[in-house]
N, C-alpha and C positions, 0 to 999 in steps of 0.2 A: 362739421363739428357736432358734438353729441353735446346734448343737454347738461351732460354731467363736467365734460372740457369748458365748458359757456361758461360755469361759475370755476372752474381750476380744481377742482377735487377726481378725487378717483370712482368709479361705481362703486356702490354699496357693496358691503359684505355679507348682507341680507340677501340681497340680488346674486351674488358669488356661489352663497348657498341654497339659491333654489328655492329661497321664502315662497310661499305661494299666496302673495297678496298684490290686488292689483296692480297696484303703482308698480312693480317689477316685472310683471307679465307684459302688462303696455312695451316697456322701454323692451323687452325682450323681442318683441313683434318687428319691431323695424328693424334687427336684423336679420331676422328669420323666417320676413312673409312670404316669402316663396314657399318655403318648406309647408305653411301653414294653412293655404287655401281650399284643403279639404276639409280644413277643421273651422270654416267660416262662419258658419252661424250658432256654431257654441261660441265662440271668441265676439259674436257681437259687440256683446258690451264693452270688452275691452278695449276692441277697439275705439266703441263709443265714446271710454274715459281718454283713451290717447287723444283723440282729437279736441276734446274740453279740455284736457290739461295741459297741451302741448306749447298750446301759444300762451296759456297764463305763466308757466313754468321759466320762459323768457323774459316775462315781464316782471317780473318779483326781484326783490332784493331780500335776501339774507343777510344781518347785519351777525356775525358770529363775535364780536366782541361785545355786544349789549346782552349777548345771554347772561342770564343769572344762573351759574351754575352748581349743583349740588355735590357736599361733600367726596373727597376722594375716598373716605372710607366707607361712605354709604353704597357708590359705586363697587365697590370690594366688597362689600357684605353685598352686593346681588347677585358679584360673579361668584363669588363661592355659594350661592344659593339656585342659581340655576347656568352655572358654567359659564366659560366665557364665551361660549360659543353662539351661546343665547343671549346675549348684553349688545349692544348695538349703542353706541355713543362716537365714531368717527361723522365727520360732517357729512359726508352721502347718504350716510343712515338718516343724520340728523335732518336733512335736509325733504328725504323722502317720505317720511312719515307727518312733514310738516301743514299738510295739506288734506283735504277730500273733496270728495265730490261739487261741494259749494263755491259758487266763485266767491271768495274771501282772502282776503291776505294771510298766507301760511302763518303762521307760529311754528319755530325752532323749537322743539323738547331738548330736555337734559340729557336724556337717555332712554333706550327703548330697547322692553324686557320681554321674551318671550319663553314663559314657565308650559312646559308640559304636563302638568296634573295642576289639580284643584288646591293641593297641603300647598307647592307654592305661592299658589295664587294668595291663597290668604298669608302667607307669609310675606307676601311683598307688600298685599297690603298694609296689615302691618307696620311692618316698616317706614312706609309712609307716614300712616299716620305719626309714628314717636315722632319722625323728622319735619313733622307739617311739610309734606310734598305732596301737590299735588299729583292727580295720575287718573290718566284717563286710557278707559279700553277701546280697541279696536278691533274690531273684527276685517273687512275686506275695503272699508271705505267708502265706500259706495251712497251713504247719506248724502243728503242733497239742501241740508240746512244747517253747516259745519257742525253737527255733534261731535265729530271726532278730531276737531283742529285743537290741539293740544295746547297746555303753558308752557311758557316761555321757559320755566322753571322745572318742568314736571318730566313724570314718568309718563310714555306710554306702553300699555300695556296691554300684548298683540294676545290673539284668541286662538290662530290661526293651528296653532301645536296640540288643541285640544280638538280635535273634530272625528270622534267616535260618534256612530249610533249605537247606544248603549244595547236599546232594548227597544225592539219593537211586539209589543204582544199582541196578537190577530186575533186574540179569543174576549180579550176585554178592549181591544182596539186603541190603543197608544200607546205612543214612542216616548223611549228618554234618550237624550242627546247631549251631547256636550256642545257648547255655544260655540265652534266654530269651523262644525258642520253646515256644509254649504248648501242651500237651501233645496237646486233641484235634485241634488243626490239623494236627499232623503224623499221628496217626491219620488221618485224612481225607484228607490227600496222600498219602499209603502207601497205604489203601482204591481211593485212584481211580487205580488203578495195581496192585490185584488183590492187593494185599500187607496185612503187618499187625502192625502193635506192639501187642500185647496189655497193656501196663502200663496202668491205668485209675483211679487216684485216683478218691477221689469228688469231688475238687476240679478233674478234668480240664478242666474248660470254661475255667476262669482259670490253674489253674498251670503251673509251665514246668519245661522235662525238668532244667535246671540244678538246681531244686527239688527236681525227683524224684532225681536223682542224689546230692545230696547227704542226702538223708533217707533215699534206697532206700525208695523209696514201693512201694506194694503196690496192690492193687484188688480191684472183684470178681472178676476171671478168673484172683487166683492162683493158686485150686486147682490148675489144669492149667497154664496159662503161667507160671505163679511171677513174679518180682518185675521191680523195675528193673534188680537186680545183674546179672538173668539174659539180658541185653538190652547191656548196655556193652560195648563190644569193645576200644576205646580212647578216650584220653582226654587233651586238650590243656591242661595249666595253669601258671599261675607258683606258684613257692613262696612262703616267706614274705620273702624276699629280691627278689622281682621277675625270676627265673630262667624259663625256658621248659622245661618238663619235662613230654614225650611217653610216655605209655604205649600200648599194645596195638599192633593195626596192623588193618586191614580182613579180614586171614585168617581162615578158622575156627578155626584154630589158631596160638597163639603161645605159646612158651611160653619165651621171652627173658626172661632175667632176675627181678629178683623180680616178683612179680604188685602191682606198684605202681595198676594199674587198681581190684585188689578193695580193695586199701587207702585208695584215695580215694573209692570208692562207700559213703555212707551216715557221711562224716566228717564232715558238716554244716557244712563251710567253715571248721574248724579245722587242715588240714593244707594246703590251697593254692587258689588261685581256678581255676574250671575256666572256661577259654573255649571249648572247640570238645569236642564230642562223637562218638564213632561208634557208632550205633546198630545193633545186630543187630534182621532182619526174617523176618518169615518167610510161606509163603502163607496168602491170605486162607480161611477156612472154607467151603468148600463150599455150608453147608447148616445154619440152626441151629432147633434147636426149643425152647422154653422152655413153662415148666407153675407152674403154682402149687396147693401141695397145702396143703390147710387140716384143722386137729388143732384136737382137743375140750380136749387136754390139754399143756401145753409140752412135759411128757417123752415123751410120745409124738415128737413133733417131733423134740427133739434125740437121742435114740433112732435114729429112723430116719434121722438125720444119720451117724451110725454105722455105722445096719447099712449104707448106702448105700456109705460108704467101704472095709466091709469083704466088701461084693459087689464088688468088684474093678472098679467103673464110678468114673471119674473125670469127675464135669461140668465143663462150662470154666467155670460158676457154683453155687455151692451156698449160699443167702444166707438167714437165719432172721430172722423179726421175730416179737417177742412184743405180746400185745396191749396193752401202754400204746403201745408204739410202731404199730400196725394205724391205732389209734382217730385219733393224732397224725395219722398220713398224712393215712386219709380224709379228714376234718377240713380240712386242708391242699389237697388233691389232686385229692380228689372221684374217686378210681379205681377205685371199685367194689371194696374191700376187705370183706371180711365182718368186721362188728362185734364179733359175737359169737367169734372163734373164737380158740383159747385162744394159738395162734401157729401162723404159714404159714410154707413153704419156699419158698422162689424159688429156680428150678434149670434152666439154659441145656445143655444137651450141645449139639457141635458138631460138624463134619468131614464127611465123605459120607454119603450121602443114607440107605445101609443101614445101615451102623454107629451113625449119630442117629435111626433109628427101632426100632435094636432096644438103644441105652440107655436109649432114651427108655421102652419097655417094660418094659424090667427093674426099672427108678428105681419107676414107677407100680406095680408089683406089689411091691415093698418098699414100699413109703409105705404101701400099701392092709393089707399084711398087720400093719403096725408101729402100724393105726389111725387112716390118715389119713379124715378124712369125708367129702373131695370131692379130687379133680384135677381141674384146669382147662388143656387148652394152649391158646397162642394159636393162634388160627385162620390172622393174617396179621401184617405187620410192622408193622403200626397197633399191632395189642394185645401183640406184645413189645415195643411201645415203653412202652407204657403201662405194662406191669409193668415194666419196670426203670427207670424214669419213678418208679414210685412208692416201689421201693429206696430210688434217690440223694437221693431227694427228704425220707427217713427224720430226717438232721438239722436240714435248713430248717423242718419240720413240729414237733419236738420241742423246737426252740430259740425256737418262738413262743408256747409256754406258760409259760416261768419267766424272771427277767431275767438269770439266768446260767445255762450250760451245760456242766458239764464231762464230758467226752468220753474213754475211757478204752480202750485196744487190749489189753487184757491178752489173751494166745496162749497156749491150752493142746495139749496131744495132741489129738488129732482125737479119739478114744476115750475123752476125757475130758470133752468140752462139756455132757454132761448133768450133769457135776455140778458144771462151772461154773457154767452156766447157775441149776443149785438153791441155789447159794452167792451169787450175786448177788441172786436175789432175799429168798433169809435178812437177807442185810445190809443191804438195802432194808428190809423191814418190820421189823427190829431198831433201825435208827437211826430209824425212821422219815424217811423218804427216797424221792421217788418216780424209782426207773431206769426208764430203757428199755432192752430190750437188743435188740441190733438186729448183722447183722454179718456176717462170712465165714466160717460153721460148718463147710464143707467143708475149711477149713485150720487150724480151730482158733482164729482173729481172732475174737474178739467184740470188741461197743461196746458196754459199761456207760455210758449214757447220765445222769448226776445231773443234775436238777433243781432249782436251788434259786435262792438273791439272795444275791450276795455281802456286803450290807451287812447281814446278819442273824448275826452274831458270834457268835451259839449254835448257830445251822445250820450254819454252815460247820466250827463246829470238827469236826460231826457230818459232814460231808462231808470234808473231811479224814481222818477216822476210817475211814469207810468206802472210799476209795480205799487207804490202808493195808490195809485187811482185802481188796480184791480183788486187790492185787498179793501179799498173805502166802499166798494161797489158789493165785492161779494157779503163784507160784513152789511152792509146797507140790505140787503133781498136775503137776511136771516141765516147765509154762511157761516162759512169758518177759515182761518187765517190755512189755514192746512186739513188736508184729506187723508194723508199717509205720510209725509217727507217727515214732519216734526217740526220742532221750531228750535233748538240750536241756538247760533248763534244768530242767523241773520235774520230769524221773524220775534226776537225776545224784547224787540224797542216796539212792535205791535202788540203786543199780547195783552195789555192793560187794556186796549182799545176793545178787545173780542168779552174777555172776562171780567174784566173791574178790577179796581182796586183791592177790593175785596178778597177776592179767591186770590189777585197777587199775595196778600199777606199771609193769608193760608198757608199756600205755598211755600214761601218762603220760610215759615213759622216750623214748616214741616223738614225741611231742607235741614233749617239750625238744629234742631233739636236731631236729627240724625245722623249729621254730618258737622259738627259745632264747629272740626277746624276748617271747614269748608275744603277738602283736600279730594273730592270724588268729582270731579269734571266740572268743576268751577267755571262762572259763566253761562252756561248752557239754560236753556228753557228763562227763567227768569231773570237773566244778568247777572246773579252776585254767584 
């Protein structure tokens, strides 16, 4: 019985027409993996999400009589505004967009609109607004702190039908894009053209820079490129009015007005829809050598994640996996991971040829002296593929052993991870609980990975428990509630604890006055 038979509805008509958003790609995979297995490791992540969504999608109730639902004329003013072909309001629609990445109880939308240009976009918005409806965008789903778990009442409003690269110029080096362009495609048009967007999600094969922009996604190369923020030059949106409102401009410098670009970067579609993007670029690396150095003991590991940072070498990757998560890979990946070893570092330096072999020496002579037992580099681009191959591959692999996953970015000082690191797994054999922790140790990101089943009501309170206990820890050693995911819905009852009172009112102060009916993804970041 198929997912969609379980609840009595027919498949989407989204899914019918070849949407290309994850949630329909998954369900597409189980009946097509055969056909599929040369195309395995672009489809990681998707498959990643099928197995995170697969068992919660079971577990959920849809009540479709408590919807609140929005006019039939409004509905009519959208199909004659972007077709009916584009309108999506049968329950397989409704039911599939009701969810992301986050483990949280779906919410059912009203309807879900997907406009091909920018004029409708602001036209829908619009609309919204006169009718005070809510409406929240989506790009591929793929958040991991529900920003895109929609109202109960609302529009969503997909990205997916906008994904041109506008404009890549190689002589002033930046791209404009439309937000639902997908993130490694535009990597790969920037590369074939000698250039290079460093932002790298681990969800980059499906999510889209819209996404990124709005979560201010991170990767493994923040250590040395840093984030999405650090990439936005400018940025084209409507308010919550249906207004067209321009930030930055192609310069390298601009410093016109308030910085309304940093303000819209990482607001999760709670201050305005973004349609067109300007992307900062820069040249492509010269030269990259990667190494994986394998420890008898974690702290040895996260140790020499330290001392590395504080030999004054910055890799463009510095990525730790402990052994529940090794075993997981292997198991998974088959890439020649060592079974035995208590936790490995995976670590990329880059740029000219002299400079990436004499970091790359330095790095190997801290590891060796901090107790590493072996160094490994690759020889060629086969076997860096395969190690960071078996990196990204870290969540797909750990999310195939329990039927739920919850996934956690708590960010401390770089100086600090070993005793995150020891604090994670205290709380682990204290609840009895099995992590994995897995992550961006060179910036301080780790992934507390919990294992467990949501339908086990004694575990979870204990999982519960235990993500409290790593967010009181990380804020405790001068962290932060989040690294890259965001804060959404499930970290906005923490968020007074990191900032105060204070910047909440801010916030919020900021929200009202831009959004007065509160109709732009209500909930999100601060609760209201």
């Amino acid at each position: 019985m198929t997912f969609y038979e379980s609840v009595n509805i027919e498949a989407p008509r989204s899914m019918q027409r070849g949407a290309s958003t994850v949630e329909n790609s998954v369900y597409f995979l189980i009946s097509s993996l055969t056909q599929l297995q040369a195309a395995r490791k672009t489809l990681a992540v998707s498959v990643q999400l099928l197995i995170v969504f697969i068992g919660f999608f079971h577990e959920s109730r849809y009540d479709f009589k408590e919807m609140i639902m929005i006019s039939g004329s409004l509905i009519k003013k959208f199909i004659d505004l972007v077709g009916r072909e584009n309108v999506f309001d049968d329950k397989a629609d409704l039911v599939t967009y009701s969810y992301d990445a986050a483990v949280l109880d779906p919410v059912v939308p009203a309807v879900i609109l997907r406009p091909s240009n920018y004029e409708l976009v602001g036209k829908i918005v619009g609309l919204c607004d006169e009718n005070s409806v809510p409406v929240t965008v989506r790009g591929a789903g793929t958040n991991l702190s529900g920003g895109t778990i929609p109202s109960a009442n609302g529009v969503v409003l997909m990205t997916n039908a906008m994904n041109n690269i506008l404009e890549i110029n190689e002589e002033d080096m930046y791209a404009v894009v439309q937000p639902g362009v997908i993130t490694a495609k535009l990597a790969a048009a920037v590369e074939a053209k000698g250039l290079f967007y460093p932002p790298d999600p681990g969800s980059q094969a499906v999510s889209t820079i819209g996404g990124n922009v709005a979560e201010n996604a991170g990767g493994l190369r923040g250590l040395k490129y840093g984030v999405t923020k650090d990439y936005v030059m400018g940025l084209k949106f409507f308010d919550a009015h249906g207004n067209v409102v321009k930030t930055g401009s192609r310069t390298v410098k601009c410093v016109t007005g308030y910085n309304l670009t940093g303000l819209m970067v990482g607001s999760e579609g709670t201050l305005g829809v973004i349609y067109e993007i300007i992307l900062k670029l820069i040249p492509l690396p010269f030269h990259r050598k990667s190494m994986v150095a394998v420890f008898d003991e974690t702290a040895k590991a996260t140790e020499t994640v330290a001392a590395i940072i504080a030999g004054r070498i910055v890799p463009a990757t510095l990525e730790f996996m402990d052994n529940f998560t090794i075993r997981a890979v292997e198991k998974h990946s088959k890439a020649g991971l060592p079974l035995d070893a208590a936790a490995l570092l995976l670590v990329e330096v880059d740029g000219h040829h002299a400079q990436v072999d004499e970091d790359a020496e330095k790095i190997e002579s801290i590891c060796r002296k901090n107790g590493a037992v072996s160094i490994r580099s690759a020889k060629d681009v086969y076997e860096r593929e395969k190690i960071w191959t078996a990196r990204r591959n870290a969540l797909s692999a750990l999310a195939q052993l329990k039927p739920t996953l919850v996934l956690e970015d708590a960010t401390v000082p770089r100086s600090k991870v070993p005793e995150m690191v020891r604090a994670i797994e205290t709380i682990g054999k204290r609840l009895n609980l099995p992590i994995g922790t897995f992550g961006h140790a060179g910036d301080g990101n780790l992934h507390p990975t919990i294992l467990t089943d949501r339908r086990n009501n004694e575990e979870w309170k204990r999982v519960e428990e235990a993500i409290n206990n790593i967010f009181e820890k990380a804020l405790a050693l001068g962290g932060t509630l989040s690294g890259e995911h965001g804060i959404g819905l499930s970290k906005s009852a923490f968020l007074e604890s990191e900032i105060g009172a204070g910047a909440i009112l801010f916030s919020k102060n900021i929200k009202s006055a831009l959004d007065p009916k509160n109709i732009l993804n209500p909930g999100k970041i601060t609760g209201e």
